[in-house]
N, C-alpha and C positions, 0 to 999 in steps of 0.2 A: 538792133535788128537781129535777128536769126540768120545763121547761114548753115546750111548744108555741105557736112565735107563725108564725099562720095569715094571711098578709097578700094582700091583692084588688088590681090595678092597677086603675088608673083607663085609660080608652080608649086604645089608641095611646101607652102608656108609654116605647117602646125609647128611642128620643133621652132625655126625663129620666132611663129610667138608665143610661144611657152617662154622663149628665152627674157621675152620683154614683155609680158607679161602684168607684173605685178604695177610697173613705171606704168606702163598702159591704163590699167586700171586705176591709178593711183590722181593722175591730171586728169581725168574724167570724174571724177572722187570730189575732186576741186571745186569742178566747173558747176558740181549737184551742189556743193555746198553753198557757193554764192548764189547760187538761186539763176542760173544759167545756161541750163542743161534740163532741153525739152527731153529728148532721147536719144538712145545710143545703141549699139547692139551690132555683133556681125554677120553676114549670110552664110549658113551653113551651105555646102556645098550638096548636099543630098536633102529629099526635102522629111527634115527632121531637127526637131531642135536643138539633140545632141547626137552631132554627125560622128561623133566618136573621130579613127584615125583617117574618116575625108577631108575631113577638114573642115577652111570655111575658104571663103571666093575673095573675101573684102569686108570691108564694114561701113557704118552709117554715124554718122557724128550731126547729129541738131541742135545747137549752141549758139547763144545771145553771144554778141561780139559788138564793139563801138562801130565796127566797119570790116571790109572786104579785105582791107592789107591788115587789120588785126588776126581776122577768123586762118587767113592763108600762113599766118608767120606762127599760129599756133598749131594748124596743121604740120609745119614744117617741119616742127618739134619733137613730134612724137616723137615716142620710144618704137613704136612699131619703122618709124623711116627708118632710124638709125641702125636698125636691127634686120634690113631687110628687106622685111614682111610683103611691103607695099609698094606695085609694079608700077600704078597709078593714082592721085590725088585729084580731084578736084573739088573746088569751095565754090558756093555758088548762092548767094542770096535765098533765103528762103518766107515764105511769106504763110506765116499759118491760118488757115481757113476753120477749118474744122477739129478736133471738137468747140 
C-alpha cells in the first residue's frame, strides 16, 4: 500500500537541509529504485519552483510500504529528522485514484 508522509519545517530550515541533503536524496534514490516511489518533492515556501534563499515549508514523500509501522519507521529515519529540518511528520495511508 502507499502511504503519504506529510513532513512541516521547523523556521529557516534551508542551511539544515543542505546539510542532509545528499543522505536525503540518497533513501529516496532507493525507494525509486525498487520500484516504490510514486513521488516526492518539497513545498517551496514562495510560490516558485526555485524559492532560492525562502526556502521550502516541508515536503511530500508517496511510497509503497508493507504497512503503517513500516512507512512511520522509515519516516523516522531520515536524514532530514536527524538534522533538524522537520517540526512535524506525519504518515498517513494513501489510496491512488488518479492517473
Amino acid at each position: 500500500m502507499y502511504y503519504a508522509i506529510i513532513s512541516e519545517d521547523v523556521d529557516n530550515s534551508l542551511s539544515l537541509r543542505q546539510t542532509a541533503k545528499a543522505a536525503h536524496i540518497e533513501r529516496l534514490q532507493t525507494l525509486k529504485a525498487e520500484g516504490r516511489l510514486l513521488l516526492a518533492g518539497p513545498h517551496p515556501i514562495i510560490d516558485t519552483p526555485d524559492p532560492g534563499d525562502a526556502g521550502f515549508s516541508g515536503s511530500l514523500v508517496v511510497a509503497e510500504f508493507d504497512s503503517l509501522v513500516e512507512a512511520q519507521a522509515w519516516a523516522d529515519n531520515d536524514p532530514y529528522v536527524d538534522a533538524g529540518v522537520y517540526r512535524k511528520v506525519v504518515v498517513k495511508p494513501f489510496k491512488v485514484v488518479l492517473p
